[in-house]
C-alpha positions as CSV (number, residue, x, y, z in Angstrom):
1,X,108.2,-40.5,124.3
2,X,111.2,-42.3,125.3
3,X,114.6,-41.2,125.5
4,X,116.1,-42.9,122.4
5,X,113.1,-41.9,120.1
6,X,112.9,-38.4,121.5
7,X,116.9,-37.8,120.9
8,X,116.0,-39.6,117.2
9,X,113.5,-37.0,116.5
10,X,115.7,-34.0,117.6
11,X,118.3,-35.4,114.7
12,X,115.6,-35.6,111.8
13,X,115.5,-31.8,112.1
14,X,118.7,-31.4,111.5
15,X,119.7,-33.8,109.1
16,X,117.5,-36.3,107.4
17,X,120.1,-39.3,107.4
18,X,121.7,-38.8,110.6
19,X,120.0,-42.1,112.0
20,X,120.5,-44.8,109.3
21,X,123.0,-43.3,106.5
22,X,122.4,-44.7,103.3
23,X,120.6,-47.4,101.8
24,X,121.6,-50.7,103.3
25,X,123.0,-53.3,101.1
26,X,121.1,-55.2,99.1
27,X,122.5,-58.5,100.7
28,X,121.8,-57.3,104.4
29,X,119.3,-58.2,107.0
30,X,116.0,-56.5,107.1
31,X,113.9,-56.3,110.2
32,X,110.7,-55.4,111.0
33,X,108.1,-54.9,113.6
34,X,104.4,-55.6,113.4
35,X,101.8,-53.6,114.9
36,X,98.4,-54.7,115.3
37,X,98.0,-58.4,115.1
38,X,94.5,-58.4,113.1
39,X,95.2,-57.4,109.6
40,X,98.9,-57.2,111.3
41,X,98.9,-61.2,110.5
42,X,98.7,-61.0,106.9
43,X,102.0,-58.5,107.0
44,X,103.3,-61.5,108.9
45,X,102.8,-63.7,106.4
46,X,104.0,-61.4,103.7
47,X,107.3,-60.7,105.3
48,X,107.7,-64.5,105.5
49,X,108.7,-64.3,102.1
50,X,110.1,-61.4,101.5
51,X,114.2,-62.2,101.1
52,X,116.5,-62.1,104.0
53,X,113.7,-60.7,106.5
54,X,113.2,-61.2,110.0
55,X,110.0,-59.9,111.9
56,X,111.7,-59.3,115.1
57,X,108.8,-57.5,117.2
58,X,105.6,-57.8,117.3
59,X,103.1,-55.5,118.8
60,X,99.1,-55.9,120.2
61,X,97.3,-54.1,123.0
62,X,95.9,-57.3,123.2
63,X,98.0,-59.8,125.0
64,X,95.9,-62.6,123.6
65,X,95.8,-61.7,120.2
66,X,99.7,-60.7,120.7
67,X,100.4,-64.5,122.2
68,X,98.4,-66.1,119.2
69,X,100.3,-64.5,116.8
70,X,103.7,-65.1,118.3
71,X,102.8,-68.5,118.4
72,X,101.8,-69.0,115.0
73,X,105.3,-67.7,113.8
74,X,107.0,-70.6,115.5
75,X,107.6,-72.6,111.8
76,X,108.2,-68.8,109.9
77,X,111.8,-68.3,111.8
78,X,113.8,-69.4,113.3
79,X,114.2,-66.6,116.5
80,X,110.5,-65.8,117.8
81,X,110.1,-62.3,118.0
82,X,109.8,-60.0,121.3
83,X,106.4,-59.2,122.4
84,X,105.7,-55.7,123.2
85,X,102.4,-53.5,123.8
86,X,103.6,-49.9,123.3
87,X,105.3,-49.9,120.0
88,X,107.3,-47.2,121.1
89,X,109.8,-50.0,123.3
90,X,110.4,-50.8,119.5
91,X,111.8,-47.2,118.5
92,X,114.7,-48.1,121.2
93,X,116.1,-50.8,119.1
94,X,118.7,-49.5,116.4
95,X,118.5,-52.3,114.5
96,X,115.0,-52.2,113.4
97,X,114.9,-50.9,110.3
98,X,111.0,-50.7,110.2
99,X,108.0,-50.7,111.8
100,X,104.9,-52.3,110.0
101,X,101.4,-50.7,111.3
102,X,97.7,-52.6,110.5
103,X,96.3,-50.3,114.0
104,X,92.8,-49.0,113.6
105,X,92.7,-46.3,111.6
106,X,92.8,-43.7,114.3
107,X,96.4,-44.6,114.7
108,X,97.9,-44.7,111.2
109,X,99.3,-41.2,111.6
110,X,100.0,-40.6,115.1
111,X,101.8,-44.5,114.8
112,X,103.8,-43.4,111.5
113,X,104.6,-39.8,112.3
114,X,106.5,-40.9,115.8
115,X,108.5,-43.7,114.1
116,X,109.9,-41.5,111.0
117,X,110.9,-38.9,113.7
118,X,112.4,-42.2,115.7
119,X,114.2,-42.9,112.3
120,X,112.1,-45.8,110.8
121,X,111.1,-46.5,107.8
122,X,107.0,-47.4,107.7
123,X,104.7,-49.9,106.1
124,X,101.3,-48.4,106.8
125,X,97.8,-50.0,106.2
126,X,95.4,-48.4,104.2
127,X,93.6,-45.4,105.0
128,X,96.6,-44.4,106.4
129,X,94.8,-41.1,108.3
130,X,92.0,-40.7,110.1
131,X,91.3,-36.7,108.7
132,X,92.6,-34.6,105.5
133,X,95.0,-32.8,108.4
134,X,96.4,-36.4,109.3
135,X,97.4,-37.2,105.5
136,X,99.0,-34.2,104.9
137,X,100.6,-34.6,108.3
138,X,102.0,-37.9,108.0
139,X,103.6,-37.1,104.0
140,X,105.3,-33.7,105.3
141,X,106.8,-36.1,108.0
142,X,107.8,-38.5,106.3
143,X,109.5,-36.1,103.7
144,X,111.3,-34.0,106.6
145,X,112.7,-37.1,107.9
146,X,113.7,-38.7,105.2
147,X,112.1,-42.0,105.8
148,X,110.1,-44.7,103.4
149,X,106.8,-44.6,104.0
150,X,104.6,-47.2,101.9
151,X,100.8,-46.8,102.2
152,X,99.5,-51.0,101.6
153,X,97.9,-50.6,99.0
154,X,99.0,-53.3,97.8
155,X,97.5,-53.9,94.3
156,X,100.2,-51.0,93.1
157,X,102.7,-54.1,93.1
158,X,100.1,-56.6,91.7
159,X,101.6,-57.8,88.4
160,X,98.0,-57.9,86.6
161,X,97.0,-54.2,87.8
162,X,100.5,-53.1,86.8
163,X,100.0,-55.1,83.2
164,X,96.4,-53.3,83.3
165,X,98.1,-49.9,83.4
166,X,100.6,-50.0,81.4
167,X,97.9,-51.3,79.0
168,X,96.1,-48.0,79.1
169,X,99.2,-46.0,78.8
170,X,99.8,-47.8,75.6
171,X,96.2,-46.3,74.9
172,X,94.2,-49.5,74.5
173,X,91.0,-48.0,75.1
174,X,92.2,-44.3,73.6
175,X,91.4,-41.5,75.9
176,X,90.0,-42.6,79.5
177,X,86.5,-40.8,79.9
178,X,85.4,-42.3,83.5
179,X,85.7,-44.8,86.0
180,X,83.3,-46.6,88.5
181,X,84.5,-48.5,91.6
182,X,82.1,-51.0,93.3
183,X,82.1,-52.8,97.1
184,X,79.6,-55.2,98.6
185,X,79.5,-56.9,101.4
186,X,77.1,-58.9,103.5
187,X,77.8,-57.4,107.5
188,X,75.8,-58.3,109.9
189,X,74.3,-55.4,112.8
190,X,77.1,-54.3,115.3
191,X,74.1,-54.1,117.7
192,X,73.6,-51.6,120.6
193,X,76.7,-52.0,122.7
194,X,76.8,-51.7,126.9
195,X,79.4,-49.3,128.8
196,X,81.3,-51.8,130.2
197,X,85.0,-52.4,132.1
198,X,87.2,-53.5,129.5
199,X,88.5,-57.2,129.3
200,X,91.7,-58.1,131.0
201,X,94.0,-58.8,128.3
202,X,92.8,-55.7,126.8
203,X,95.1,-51.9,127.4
204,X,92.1,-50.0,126.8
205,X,94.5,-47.0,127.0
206,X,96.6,-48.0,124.8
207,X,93.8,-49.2,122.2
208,X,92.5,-44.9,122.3
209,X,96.0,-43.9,122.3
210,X,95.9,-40.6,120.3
211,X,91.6,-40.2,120.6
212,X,89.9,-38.4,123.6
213,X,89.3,-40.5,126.7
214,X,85.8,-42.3,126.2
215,X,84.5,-45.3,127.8
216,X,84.8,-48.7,127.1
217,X,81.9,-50.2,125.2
218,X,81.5,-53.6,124.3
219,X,80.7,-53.7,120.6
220,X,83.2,-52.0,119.4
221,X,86.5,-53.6,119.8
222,X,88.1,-55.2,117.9
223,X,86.4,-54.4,114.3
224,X,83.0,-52.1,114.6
225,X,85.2,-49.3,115.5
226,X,85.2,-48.7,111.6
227,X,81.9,-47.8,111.7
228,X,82.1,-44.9,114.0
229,X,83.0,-42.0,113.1
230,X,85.7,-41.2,116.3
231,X,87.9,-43.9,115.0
232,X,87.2,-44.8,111.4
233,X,85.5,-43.6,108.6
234,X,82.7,-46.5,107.3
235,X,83.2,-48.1,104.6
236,X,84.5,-45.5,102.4
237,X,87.9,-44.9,104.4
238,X,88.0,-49.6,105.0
239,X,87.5,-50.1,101.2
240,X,87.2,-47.5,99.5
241,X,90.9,-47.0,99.4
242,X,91.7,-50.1,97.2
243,X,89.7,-49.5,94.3
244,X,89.7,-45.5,94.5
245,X,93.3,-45.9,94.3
246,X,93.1,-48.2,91.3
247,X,90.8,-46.2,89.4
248,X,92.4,-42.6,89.9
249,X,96.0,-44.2,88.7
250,X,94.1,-45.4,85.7
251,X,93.1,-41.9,85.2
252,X,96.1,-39.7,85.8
253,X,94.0,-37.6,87.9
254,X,95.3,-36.5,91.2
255,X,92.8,-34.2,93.6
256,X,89.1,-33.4,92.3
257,X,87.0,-30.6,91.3
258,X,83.7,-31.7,93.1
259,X,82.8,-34.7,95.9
260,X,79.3,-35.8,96.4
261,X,78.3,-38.7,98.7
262,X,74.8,-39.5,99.9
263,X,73.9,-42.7,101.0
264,X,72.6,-43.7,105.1
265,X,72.3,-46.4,107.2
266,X,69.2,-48.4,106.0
267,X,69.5,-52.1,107.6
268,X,69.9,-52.1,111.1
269,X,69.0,-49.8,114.0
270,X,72.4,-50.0,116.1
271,X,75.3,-48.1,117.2
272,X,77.0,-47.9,114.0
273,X,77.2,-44.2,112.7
274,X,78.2,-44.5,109.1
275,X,76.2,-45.1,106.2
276,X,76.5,-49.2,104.7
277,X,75.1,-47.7,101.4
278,X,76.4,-45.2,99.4
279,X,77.1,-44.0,95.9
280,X,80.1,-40.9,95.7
281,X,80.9,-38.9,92.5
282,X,84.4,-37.5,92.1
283,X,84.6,-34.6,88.9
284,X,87.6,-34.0,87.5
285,X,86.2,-31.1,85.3
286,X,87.5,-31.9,81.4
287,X,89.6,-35.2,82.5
288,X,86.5,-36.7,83.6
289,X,85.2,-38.7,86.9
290,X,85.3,-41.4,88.9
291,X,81.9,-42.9,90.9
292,X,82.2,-45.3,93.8
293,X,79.1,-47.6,95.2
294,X,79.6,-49.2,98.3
295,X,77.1,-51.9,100.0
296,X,78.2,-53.3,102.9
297,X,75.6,-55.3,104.2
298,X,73.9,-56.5,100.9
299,X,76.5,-58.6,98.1
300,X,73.1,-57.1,95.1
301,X,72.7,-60.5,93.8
302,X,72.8,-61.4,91.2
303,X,74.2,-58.0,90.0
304,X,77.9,-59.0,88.8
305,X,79.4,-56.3,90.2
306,X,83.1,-55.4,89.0
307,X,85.8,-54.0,91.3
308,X,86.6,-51.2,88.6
309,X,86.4,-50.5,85.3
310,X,87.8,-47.5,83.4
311,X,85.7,-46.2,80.1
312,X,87.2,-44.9,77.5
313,X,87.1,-43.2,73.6
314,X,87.7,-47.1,72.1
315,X,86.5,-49.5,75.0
316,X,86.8,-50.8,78.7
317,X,89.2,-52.1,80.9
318,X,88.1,-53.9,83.5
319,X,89.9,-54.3,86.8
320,X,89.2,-57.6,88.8
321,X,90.8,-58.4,92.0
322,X,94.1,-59.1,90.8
323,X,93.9,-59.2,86.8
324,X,92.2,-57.2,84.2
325,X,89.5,-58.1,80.9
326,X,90.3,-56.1,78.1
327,X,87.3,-55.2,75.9
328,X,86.9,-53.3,72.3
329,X,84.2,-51.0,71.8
330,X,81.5,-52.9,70.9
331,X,82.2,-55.5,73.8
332,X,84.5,-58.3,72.6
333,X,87.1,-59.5,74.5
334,X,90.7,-58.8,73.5
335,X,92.5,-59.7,76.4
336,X,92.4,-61.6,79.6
337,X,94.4,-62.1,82.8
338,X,93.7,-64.2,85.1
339,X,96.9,-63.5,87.7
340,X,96.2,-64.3,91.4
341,X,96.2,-62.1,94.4
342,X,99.8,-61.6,96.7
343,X,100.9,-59.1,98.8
344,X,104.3,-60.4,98.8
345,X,105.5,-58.0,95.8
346,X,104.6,-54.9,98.2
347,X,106.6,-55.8,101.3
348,X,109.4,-57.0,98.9
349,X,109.0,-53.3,97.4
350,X,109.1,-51.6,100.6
351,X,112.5,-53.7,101.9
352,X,114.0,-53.1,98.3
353,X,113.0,-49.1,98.4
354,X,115.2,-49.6,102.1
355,X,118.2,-51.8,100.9
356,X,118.7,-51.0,97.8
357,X,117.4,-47.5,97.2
358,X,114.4,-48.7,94.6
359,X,111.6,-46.5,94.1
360,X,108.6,-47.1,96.5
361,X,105.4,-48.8,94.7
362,X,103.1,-46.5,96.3
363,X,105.1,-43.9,98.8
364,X,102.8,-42.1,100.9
365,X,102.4,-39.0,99.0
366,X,100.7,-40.6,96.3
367,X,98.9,-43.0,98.9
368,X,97.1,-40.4,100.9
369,X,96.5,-38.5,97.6
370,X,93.7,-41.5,96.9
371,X,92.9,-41.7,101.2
372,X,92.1,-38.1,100.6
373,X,89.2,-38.6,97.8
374,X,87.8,-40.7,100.8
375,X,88.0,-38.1,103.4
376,X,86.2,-35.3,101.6
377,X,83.8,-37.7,100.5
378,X,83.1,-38.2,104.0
379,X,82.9,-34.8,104.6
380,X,80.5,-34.8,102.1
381,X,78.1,-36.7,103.4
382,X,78.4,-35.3,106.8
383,X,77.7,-31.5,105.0
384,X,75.6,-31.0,102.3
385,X,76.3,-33.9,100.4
386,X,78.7,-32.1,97.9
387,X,81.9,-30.2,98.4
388,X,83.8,-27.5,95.7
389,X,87.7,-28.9,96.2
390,X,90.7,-26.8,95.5
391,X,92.3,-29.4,92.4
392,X,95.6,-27.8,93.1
393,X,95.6,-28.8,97.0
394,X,92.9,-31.6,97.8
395,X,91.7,-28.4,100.4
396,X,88.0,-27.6,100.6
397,X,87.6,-24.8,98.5
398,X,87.0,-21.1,99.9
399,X,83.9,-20.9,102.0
400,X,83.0,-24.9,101.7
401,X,81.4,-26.1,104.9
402,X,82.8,-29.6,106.8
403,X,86.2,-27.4,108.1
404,X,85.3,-28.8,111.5
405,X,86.1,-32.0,110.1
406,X,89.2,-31.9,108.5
407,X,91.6,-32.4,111.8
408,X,90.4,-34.0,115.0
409,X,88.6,-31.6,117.4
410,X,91.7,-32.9,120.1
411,X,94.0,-35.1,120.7
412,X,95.4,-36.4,124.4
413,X,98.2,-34.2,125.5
414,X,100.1,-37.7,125.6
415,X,100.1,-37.6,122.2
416,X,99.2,-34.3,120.7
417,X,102.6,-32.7,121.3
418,X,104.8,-35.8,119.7
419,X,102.6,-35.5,116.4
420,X,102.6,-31.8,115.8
421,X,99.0,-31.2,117.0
């Protein structure tokens, strides 16, 4: 690590506001850094209008992808940002405030682990972790060191969802019984990839940072990764996240009693390792359960398929992308909202929880809470099918097989020491 970030981390274990002090002013400057220039270009975008912002890194082991995106922020500010590939040159700078991470999955925690003990506050894509060791990681982390950390899920700060909620609190629909979560998609194969030499604008070191050596393979970078299990976790860690998220807040559940997921890969003989059908069941014993089906590479038309809908004693709520329908018993609609999709409100969220000292939307302990229904339902599927849980600690319960898979088998010594491994 380098020096600055190393001394930074020695000071978060003595003291967790040694770094920044307090809250900064409501009226200051706040500025970030973006790493990861895929999904890393909607955070762009979302900091472009977040009040008196400036995006003053960005960060890609991809010098193309890092060049494209730098250029495309030439009308957002007025000074262009610095281009960096290790996102630890960033931790140097004492007036970043934050550093904003949309990495593959695999990185999440290593990524926001190093820059809370650098003394920054984090914006971190969904999953968040890559095992049920990395999510419990990353939240003690963040809590020692005193930083922010906001997982981007970023329907917690959608008006309509938040409408929707407070709508069952007020008991709309009485008691909530159960909730089902649905994803489709249409993905084509990822095909059967060639060991190759990576390309030239590509750090392939970099890109593995935290994982094992392994070759470079040419179907893999720079989205298919999801669909192996050494970096990502299939469609239930990419999407599952969203409405899991949605549908356990609309439950006031927190960890389960039982996971089952069973499900395969049924459309294409290639490389990818994780199932693109699925159907998970998530028992909360006398509070009920949660069920997620997830398609990836077949939309089930015509099926109308919902993003999630919460059952209860005296009718349904159902949660669309943004809004929510509001229905009686017996089916008649009794409320509708039709409010459009913006991440804006979450980045605001996460530079007001800095300046001003306002609660975080969705802080990281609540975040990887949901990530973790995802993990074990993973686990699941790579077991038995079904795991017991321990409701009181998200662990597997006593004597549940899938242990091997709740921390990665290694890390690389570059990394494993900075992140507690």
């Amino acid at each position: 690590m380098l020096k600055s970030a190393t001394a930074a981390a020695a000071a978060s274990t003595v003291g967790p506001n040694l770094l920044l002090g307090q809250a900064k002013g409501a009226n200051e400057r706040f500025r970030t850094a973006v790493m990861g220039l895929g999904r890393g270009r909607g955070h762009i975008r979302g900091y472009g209008d977040v009040t008196n912002c400036e995006v003053a890194y960005l960060c890609d082991v991809d010098k193309t992808r890092l060049e494209a995106a730098a250029k495309g922020m030439a009308d957002q500010q007025e000074k262009p940002p610095q281009q960096v590939t290790d996102f630890r040159r960033i931790l140097d700078d004492p007036d970043i405030d934050a550093i904003s991470i949309a990495t593959p999955n695999f990185w999440h925690a290593p990524a926001t682990i190093i820059a809370c003990q650098a003394g920054k506050h984090v914006y971190v894509e969904k999953p968040g972790s890559h095992s049920p060791w990395e999510a419990q990681r990353m939240v003690e982390v963040a809590k020692q060191t005193d930083r922010q950390v906001q997982l981007g899920t970023q329907r917690r700060s959608y008006p309509g969802t938040m409408a929707a909620i407070e709508k069952l609190r007020e008991g709309a629909i009485g008691r909530t019984l159960y909730a089902r979560c649905w994803y489709s998609g249409a993905r084509g194969t990822i095909g059967k990839g060639e060991v190759t030499k990576p390309p030239a604008q590509l750090d392939w070191e970099m890109w593995q940072g935290p994982v094992p050596e392994r070759p470079y393979k040419d179907n893999i970078v720079p989205y298919n990764w999801h669909w192996v299990w050494e970096y990502g976790g299939g469609e239930m860690a990419n999407n599952g996240p969203h409405s899991l998220d949605i549908a356990r807040w609309a439950m006031q559940v927190d960890y389960p009693e039982r996971v089952s997921y069973l499900g395969g890969r049924y459309h294409f003989d290639d490389d990818q390792e994780t199932p693109d059908t699925g159907d998970a069941v998530f028992e909360y014993g006398d509070k009920g359960s949660i069920t997620w089906h997830g398609s990836s590479c077949h939309r089930r038309k015509p099926d109308q398929l919902s993003f999630v809908k919460v059952y209860g004693e005296n009718g349904m709520l159902d949660f669309t992308n943004s809004g929510f329908n509001l229905y009686d018993i017996d089916g008649k609609l009794l409320e509708e909202n039709k409010d459009k999709p913006t991440d804006v409100p979450h980045f605001q969220n996460f530079a007001d929880a800095i300046r001003e000292g306002k609660p975080l939307a969705q802080p990281i302990s609540e975040g990887q809470t949901s990530t973790m229904m995802c993990h074990l339902a993973n686990i699941a599927y790579r077991t038995d099918g079904a795991v017991k849980v321990d409701p009181k600690t998200g662990n597997l319960a006593d004597g549940e097989k899938g242990g091997e898979l709740w921390k990665r088998e290694a890390y690389r010594d570059t990394w494993a020491q900075q992140i507690g491994a």
